[in-house]
C-alpha positions as CSV (number, residue, x, y, z in Angstrom):
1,X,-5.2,-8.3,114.3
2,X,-8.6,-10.1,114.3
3,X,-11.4,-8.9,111.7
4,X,-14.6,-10.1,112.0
5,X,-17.6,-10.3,109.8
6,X,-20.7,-12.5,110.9
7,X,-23.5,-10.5,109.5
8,X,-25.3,-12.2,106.9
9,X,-23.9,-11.6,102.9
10,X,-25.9,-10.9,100.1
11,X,-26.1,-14.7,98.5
12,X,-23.1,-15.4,97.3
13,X,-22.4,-18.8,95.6
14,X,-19.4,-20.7,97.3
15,X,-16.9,-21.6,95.2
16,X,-15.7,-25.0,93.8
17,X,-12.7,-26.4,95.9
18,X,-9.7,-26.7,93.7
19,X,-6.2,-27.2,94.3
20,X,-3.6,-30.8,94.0
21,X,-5.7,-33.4,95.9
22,X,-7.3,-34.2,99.2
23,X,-6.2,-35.2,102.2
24,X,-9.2,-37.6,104.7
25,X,-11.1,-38.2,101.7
26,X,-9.9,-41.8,101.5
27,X,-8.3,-40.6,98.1
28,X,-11.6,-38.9,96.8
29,X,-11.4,-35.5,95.1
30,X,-13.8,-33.7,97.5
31,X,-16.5,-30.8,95.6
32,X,-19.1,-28.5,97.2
33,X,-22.0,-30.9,95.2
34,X,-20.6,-33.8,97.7
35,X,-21.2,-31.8,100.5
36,X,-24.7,-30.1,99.7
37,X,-27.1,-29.9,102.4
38,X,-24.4,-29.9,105.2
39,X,-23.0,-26.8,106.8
40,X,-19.1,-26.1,105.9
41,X,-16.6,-24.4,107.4
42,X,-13.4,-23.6,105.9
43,X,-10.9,-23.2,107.5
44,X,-7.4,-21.8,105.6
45,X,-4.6,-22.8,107.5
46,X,-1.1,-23.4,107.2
47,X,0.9,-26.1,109.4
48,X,3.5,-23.3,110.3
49,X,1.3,-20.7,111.6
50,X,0.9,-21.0,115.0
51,X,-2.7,-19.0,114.6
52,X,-3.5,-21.5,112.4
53,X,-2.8,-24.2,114.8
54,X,-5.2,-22.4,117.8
55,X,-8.1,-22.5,115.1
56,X,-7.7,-26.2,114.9
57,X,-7.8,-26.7,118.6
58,X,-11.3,-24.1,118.6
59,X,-12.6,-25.9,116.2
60,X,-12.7,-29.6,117.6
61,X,-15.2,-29.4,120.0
62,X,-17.4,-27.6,117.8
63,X,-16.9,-30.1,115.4
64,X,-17.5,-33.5,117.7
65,X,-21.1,-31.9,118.3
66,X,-22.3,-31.0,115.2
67,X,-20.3,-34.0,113.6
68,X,-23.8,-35.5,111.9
69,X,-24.9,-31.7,109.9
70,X,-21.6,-29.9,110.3
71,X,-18.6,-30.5,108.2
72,X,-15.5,-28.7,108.3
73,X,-12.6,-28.6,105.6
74,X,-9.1,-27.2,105.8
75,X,-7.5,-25.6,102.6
76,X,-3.7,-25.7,103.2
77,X,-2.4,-22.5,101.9
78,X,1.1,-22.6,102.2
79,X,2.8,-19.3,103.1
80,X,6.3,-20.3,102.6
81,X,8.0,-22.6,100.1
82,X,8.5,-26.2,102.2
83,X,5.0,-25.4,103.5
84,X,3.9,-26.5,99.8
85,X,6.1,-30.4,100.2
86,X,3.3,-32.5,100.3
87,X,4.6,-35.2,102.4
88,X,5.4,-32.3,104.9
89,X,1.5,-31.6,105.0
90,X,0.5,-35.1,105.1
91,X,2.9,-35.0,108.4
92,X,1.1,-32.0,109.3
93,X,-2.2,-33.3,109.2
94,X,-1.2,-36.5,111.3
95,X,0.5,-34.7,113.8
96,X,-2.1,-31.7,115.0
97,X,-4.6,-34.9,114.5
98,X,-7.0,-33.0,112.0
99,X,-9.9,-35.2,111.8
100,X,-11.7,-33.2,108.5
101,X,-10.9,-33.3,105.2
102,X,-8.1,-30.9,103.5
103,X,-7.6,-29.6,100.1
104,X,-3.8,-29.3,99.7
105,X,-3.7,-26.0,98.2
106,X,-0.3,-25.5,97.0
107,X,-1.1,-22.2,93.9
108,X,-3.8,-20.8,96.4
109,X,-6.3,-21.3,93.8
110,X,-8.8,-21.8,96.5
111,X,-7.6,-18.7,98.7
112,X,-7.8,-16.6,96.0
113,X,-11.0,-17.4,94.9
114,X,-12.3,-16.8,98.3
115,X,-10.7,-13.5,99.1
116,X,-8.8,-14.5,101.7
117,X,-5.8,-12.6,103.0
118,X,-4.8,-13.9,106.4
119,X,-3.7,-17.0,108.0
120,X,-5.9,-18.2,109.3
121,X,-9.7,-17.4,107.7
122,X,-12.4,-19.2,108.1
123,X,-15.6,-18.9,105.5
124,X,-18.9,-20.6,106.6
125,X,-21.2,-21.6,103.9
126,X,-24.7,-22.6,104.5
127,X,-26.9,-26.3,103.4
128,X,-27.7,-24.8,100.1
129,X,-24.1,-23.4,99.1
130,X,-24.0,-20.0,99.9
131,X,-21.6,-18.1,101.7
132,X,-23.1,-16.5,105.2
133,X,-19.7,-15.4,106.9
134,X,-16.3,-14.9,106.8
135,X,-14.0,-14.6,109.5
136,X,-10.3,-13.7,109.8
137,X,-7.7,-14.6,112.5
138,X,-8.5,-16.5,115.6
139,X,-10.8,-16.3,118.7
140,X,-13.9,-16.8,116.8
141,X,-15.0,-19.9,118.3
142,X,-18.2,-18.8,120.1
143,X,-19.8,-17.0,117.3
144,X,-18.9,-20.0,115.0
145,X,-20.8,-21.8,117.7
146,X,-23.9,-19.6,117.3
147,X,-23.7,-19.2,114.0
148,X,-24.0,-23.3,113.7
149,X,-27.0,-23.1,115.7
150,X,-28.8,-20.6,114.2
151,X,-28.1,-22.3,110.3
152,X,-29.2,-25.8,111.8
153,X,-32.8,-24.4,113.0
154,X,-33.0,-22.4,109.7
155,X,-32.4,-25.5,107.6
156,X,-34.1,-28.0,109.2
157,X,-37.1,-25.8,109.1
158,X,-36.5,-25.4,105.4
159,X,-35.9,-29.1,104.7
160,X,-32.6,-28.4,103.4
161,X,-30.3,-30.1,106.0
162,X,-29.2,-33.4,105.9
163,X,-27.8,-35.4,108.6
164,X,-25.6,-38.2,108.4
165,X,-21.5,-38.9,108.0
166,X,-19.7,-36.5,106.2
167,X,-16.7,-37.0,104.0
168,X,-14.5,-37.6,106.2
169,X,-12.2,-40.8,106.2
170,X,-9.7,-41.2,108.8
171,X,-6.3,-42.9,107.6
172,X,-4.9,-46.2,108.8
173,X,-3.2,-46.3,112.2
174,X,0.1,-47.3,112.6
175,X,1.5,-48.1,116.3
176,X,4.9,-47.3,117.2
177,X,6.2,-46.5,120.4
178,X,7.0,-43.3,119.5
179,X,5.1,-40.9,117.6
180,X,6.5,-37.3,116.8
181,X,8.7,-37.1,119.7
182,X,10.4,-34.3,121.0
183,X,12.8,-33.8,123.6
184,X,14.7,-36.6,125.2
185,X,16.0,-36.4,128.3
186,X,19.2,-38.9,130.3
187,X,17.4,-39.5,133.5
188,X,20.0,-40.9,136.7
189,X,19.4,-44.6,136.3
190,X,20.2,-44.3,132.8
191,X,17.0,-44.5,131.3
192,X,15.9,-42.1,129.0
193,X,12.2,-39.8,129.2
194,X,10.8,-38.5,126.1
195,X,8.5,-36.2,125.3
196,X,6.2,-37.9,123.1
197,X,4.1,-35.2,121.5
198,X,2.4,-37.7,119.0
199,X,0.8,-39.6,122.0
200,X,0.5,-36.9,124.2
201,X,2.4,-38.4,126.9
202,X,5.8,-38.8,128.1
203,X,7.5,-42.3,127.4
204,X,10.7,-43.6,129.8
205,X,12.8,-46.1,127.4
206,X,15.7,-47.9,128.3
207,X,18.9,-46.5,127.6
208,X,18.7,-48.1,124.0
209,X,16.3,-46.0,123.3
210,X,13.9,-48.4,122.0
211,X,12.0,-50.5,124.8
212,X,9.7,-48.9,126.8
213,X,9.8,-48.8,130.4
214,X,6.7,-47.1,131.3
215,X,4.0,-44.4,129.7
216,X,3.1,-41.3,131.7
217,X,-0.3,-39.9,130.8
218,X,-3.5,-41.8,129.3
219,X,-2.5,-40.8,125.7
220,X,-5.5,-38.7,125.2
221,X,-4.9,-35.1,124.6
222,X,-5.8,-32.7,127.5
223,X,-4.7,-31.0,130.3
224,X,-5.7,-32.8,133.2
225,X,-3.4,-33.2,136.4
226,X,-3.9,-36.9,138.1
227,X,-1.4,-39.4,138.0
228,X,1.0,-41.2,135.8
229,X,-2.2,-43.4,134.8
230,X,-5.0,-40.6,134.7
231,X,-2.7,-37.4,133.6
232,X,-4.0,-36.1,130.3
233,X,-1.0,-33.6,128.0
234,X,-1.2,-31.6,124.9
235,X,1.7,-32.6,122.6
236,X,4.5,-32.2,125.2
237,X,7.5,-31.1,123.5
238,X,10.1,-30.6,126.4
239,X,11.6,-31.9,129.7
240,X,13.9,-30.8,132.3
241,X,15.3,-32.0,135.3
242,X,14.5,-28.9,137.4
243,X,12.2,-26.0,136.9
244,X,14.1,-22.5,137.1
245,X,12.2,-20.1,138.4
246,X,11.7,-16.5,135.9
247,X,11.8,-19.2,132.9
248,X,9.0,-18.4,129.9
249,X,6.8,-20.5,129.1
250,X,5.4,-20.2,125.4
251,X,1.7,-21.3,125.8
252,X,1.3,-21.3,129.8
253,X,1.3,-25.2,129.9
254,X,4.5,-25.8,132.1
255,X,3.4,-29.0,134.5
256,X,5.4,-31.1,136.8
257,X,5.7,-34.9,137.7
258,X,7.4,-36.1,140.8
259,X,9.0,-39.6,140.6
260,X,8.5,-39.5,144.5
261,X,5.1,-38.1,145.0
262,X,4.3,-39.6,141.6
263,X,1.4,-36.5,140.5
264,X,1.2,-34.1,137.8
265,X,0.4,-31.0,138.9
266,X,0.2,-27.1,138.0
267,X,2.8,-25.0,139.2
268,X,1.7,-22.5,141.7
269,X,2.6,-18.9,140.2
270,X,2.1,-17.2,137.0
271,X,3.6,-18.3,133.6
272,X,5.5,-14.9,133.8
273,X,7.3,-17.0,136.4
274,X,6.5,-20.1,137.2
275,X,8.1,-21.9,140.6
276,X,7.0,-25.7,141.1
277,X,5.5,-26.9,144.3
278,X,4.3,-30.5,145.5
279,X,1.1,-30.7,147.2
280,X,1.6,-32.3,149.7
281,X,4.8,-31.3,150.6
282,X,7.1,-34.0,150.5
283,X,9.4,-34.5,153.6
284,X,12.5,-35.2,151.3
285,X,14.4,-33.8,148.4
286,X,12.6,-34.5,145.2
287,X,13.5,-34.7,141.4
288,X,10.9,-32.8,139.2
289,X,10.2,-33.6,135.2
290,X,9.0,-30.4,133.8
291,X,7.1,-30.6,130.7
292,X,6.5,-27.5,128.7
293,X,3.4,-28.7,126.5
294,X,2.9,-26.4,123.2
295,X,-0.3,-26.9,121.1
């Protein structure tokens, strides 16, 4: 159940941000002082609930356009016991590509002194430190959105925001050919496909399962059907040689490449029951790669 509250508080001081360390912060601790005359969102979130993991998603656009006044920071509140492994959160955070800081939260310090009570909540708190909303579940994305807008003109009227680069500090890259994959899959001339969800793509190896044959899908995450070179995925984290039909489809993101036709394309019915079709019809038999993409 979503409950929603974006009607203005009476002022009430946010509080400090406590819990084991910081994740994005280039190893800083990270306090509300550092982030005075920006508006925050937190965002409590755990890397196992799949609500959670929406909230991230709503929140990135929001997030690239208000990037210079608007910072956002996720306090990982574990629910259950491995959630609290700190390496597993640091996977976490690399993984779902969480571009903010996070407080790793492990005693819900934080959580409790915010009142929350559901995964996920997110609290907004205004240039000057004051809580102005607070927000449970998911789906809140547009009246974050106007809520943003209205604090911005507020604040810049007032002389109390300050643009500029937040806190933020991404960590270093490391290439590999592979990143977070997923299924793998014996293709017919021995190669092997993989769903690589890290690079949102799907990699064909060689049947040592090492050298890379070729890459399907830019790499960018997205849903955008084109082909092998253009096609854009969301963490694609299965394949199948054929598509039955009446199969469920967890998140509606079922997509199909043809090695003959070589396209990625939607299916044509309903993710109740989803049957694959190639536009244009080919004129002989051919072998589909279903990915089922889960964000």
């Amino acid at each position: 159940m979503t409950e929603t509250s974006t009607r203005r508080l009476p002022r009430v001081r946010a509080s400090e941000l406590v819990g084991r360390g910081s994740l994005n912060t280039g190893g800083r601790d990270l306090t509300l002082a550092d982030l005075r005359g920006k508006i925050v969102i937190i965002d409590f979130w755990t890397f196992c609930c799949v609500n959670c993991l929406h909230v991230l998603d709503e929140l990135r656009e929001l997030e690239e356009q208000h990037r210079d006044v608007l910072v956002i920071v996720g306090v990982h509140s574990p629910k259950f016991v491995h959630e609290a492994d700190p390496v597993a959160l640091a996977a976490a955070v690399d993984r779902y590509e969480v571009h903010h800081p996070v407080l790793d939260d492990p005693d819900l310090t934080t959580w409790s002194a915010y009142g929350a009570r559901a995964w996920p909540t997110l609290v907004v708190v205004d240039p000057e430190g004051y809580i102005v909303a607070h927000m449970a579940g998911e789906g809140h994305k547009n009246n974050v959105a106007v809520l943003v807008r209205e604090l911005v003109a507020e604040h810049e009227a007032k002389g109390t925001l300050h643009r500029g680069d937040g806190p933020y500090v991404p960590p270093p890259v490391t290439s590999t050919t592979l990143r977070f994959p997923a299924k793998a899959l014996h293709l017919p001339g021995g190669t092997l496909l993989v769903a690589d969800a890290g690079h949102h793509s799907l990699a064909e190896l060689e049947a040592d399962g090492e050298t890379l044959v070729r890459r399907i899908g830019t790499g960018a995450r997205g849903f955008v059907d084109a082909g092998p070179d253009e096609a854009r995925f969301s963490e694609p984290n299965g394949s199948a040689l054929r598509i039955a039909a009446g199969s469920a489809v967890p998140n509606g993101r079922l997509r199909c490449h043809s090695r003959l036709a070589s396209a990625i394309h939607w299916p044509a019915a309903s993710t109740s029951s989803p049957v694959a079709r190639l536009n244009p019809a080919p004129s002989a038999p051919v072998r589909l790669h279903a990915m089922l993409t889960i964000r």
